[in-house]
KEMI-971003 format. One record per residue: residue in one letter; x, y, z of N, C-alpha, C, O in turn. Coordinates in Angstrom, 3 decimals. Each point is the difference from the previous one (the first is absolute). Example, Ala and Ser with C-alpha at 12.3 -4.5 7.8 and 13.67 -1.06 7.14 Angstrom:
<atom "a", <13.190, -5.690, 7.800>, <-0.890, 1.190, 0.000>, <0.900, 1.200, 0.000>, <1.036, -0.019, 0.665>>
<atom "s", <-1.386, 1.069, -1.385>, <0.820, 1.190, 0.060>, <-0.770, 1.090, 0.730>, <0.509, 1.108, 0.169>>
END
This chain:
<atom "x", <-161.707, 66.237, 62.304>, <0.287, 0.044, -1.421>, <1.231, 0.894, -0.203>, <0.064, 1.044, 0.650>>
<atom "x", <0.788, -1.330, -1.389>, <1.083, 0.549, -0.172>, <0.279, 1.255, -1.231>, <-0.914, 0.367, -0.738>>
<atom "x", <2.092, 0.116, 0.672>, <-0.474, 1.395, -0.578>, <0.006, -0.361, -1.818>, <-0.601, 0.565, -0.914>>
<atom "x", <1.409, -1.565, 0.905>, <-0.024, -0.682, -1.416>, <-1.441, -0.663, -0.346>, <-0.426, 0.108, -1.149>>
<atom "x", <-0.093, -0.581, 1.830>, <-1.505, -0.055, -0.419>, <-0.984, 0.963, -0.286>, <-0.857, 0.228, -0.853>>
<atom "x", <1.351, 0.299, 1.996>, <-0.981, 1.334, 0.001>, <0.064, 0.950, -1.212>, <-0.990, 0.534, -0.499>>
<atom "x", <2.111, -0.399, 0.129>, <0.473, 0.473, -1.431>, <-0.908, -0.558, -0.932>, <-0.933, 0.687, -0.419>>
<atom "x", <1.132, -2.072, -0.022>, <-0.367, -0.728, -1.061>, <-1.566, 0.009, -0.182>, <-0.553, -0.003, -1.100>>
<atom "x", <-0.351, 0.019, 2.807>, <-1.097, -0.063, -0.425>, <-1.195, 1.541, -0.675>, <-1.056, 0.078, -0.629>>
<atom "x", <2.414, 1.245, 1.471>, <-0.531, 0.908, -0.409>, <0.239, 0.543, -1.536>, <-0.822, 0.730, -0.552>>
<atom "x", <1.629, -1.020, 0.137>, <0.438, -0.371, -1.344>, <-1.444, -0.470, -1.006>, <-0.898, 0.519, -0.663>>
<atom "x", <1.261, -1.476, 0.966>, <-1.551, -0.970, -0.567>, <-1.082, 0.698, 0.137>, <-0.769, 0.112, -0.954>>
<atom "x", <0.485, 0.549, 2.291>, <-1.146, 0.073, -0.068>, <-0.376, 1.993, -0.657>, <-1.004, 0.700, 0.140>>
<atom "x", <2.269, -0.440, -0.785>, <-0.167, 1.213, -0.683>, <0.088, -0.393, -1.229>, <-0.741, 0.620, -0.763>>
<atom "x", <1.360, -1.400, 0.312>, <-0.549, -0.829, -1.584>, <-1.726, -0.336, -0.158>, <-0.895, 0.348, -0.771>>
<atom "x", <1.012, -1.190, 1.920>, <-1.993, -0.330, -0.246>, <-0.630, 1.443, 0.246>, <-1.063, -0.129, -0.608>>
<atom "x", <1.060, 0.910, 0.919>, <-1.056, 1.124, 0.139>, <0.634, 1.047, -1.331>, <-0.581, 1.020, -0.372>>
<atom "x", <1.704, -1.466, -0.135>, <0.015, 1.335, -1.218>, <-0.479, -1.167, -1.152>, <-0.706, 0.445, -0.906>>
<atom "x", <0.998, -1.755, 0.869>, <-0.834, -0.485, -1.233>, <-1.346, 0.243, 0.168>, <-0.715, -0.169, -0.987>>
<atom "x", <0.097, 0.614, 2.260>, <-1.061, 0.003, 0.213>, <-0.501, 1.645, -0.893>, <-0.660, 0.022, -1.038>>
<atom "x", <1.166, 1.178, 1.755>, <-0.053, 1.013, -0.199>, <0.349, 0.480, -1.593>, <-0.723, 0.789, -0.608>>
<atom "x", <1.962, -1.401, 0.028>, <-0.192, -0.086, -1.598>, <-1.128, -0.498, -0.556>, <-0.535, 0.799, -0.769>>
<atom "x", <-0.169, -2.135, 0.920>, <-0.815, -0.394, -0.360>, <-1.769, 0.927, -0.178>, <-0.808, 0.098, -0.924>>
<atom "x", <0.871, 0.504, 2.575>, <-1.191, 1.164, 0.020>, <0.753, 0.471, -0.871>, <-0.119, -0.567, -1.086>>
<atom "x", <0.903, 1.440, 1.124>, <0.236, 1.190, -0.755>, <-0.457, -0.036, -1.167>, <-0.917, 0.783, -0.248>>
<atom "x", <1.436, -1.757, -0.906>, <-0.137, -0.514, -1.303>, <-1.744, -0.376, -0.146>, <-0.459, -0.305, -1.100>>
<atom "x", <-0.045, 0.343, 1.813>, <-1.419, -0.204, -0.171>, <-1.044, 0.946, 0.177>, <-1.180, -0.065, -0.345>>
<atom "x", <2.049, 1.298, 1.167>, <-0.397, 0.941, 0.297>, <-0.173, 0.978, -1.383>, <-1.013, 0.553, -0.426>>
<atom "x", <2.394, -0.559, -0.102>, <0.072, 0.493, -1.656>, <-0.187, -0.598, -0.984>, <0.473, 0.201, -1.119>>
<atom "x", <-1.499, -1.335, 1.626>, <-0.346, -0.637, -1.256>, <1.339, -0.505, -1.025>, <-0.241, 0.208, -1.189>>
<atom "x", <1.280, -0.685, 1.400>, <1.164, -0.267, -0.733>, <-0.403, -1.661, -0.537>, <0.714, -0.842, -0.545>>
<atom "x", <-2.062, 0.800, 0.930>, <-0.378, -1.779, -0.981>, <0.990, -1.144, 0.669>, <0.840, -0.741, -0.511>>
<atom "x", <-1.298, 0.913, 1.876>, <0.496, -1.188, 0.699>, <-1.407, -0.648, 0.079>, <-1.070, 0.557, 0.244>>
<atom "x", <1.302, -1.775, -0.490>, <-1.927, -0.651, 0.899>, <0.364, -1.086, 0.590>, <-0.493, -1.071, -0.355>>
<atom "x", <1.606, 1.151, 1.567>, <-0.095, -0.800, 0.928>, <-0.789, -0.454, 0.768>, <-1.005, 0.575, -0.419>>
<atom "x", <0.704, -1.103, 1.142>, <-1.049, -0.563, 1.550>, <0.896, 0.237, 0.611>, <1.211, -0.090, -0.201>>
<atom "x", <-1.982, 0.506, 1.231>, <0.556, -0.201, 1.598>, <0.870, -0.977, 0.253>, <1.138, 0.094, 0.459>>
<atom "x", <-1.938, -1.353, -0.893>, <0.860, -1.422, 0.686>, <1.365, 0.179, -0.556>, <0.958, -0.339, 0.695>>
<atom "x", <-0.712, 1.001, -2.268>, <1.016, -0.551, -0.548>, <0.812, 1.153, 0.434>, <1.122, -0.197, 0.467>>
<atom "x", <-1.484, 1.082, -0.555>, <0.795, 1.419, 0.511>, <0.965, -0.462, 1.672>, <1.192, 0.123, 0.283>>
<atom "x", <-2.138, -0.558, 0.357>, <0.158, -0.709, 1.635>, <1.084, -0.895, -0.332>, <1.183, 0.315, -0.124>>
<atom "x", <-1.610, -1.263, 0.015>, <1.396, -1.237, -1.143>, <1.017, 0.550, 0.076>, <0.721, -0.072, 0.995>>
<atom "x", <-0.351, 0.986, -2.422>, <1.424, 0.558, -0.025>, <0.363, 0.996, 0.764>, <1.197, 0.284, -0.019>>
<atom "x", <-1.946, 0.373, 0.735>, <0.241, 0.644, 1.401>, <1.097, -0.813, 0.930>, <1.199, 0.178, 0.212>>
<atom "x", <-2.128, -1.117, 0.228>, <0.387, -0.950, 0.884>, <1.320, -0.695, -0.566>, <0.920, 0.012, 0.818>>
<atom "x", <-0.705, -0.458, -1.725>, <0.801, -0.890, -0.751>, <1.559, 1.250, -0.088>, <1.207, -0.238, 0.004>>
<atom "x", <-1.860, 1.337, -0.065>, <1.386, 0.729, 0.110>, <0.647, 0.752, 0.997>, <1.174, 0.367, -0.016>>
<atom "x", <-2.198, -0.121, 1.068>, <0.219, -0.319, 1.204>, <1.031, -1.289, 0.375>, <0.965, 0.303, 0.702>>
<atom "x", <-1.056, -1.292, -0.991>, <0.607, -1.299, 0.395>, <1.492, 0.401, -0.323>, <1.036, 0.199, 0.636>>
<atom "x", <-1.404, -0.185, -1.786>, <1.359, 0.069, -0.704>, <1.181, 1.378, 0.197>, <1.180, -0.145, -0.320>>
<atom "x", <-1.509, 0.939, 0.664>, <0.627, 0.841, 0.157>, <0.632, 0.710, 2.029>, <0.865, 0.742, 0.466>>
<atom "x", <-2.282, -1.817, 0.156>, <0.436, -0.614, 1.334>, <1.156, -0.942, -0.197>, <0.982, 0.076, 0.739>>
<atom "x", <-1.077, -1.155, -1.921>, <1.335, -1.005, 0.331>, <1.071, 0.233, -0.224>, <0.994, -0.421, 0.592>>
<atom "x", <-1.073, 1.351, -1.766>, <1.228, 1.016, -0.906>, <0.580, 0.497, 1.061>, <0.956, -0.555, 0.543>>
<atom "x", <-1.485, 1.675, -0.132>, <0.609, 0.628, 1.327>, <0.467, -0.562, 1.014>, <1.063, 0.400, 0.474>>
<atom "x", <-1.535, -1.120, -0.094>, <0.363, -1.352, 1.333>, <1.184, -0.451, -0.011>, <0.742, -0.089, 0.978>>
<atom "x", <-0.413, -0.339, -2.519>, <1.146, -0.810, -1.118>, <1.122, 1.504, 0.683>, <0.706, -0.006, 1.007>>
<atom "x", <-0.916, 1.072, -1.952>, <0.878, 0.907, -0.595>, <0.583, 0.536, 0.845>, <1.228, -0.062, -0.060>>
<atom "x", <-1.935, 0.887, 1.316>, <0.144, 0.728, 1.131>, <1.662, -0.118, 0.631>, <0.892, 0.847, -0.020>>
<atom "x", <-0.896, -2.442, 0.646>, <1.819, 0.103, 0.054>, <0.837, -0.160, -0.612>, <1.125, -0.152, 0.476>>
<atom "x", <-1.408, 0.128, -1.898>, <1.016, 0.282, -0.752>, <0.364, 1.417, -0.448>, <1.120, 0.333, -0.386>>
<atom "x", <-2.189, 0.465, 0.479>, <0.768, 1.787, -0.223>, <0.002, 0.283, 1.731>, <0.636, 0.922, 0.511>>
<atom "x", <-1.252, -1.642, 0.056>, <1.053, 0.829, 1.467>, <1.363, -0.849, -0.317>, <0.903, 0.788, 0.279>>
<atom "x", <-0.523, -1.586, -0.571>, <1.446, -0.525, 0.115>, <0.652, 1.289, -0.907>, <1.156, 0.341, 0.250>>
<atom "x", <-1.742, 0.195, -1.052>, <0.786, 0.119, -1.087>, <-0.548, 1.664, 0.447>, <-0.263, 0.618, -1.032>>
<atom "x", <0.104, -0.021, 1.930>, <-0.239, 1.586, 0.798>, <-1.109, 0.174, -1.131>, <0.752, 0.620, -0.752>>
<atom "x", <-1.736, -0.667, 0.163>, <-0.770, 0.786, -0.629>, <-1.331, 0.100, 0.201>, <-0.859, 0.500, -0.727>>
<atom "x", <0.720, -1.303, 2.346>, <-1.767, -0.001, 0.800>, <0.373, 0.735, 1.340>, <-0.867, 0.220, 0.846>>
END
């Protein structure tokens, strides 16, 4: 696996565990979330994806441009 992947998936996979960790949090203080699991998991996952492909996308374009 190459280092541009490797990037993109660790990326992602710090999006899915802080939507995760916002989500406790906000429930923790009672801030009147009443998600489920499943759906909480969902946009976890779903932004995970997205922010794996974002990065994947973006990555050689700010190394072209010196700013990675």
């Amino acid at each position: 696996m190459n280092r541009r992947t490797r990037s993109a998936l660790a990326w992602g996979a710090v999006s899915l565990l802080l939507v995760g960790v916002l989500a406790q949090t906000a429930t923790l203080l009672g801030l009147g979330i009443e998600a489920s699991f499943g759906a909480v998991a969902a946009v976890a996952i779903v932004s995970g994806v997205v922010v794996a492909s974002v990065t994947y996308v973006i990555e050689p374009r700010l190394e072209r441009k010196g700013r990675a």
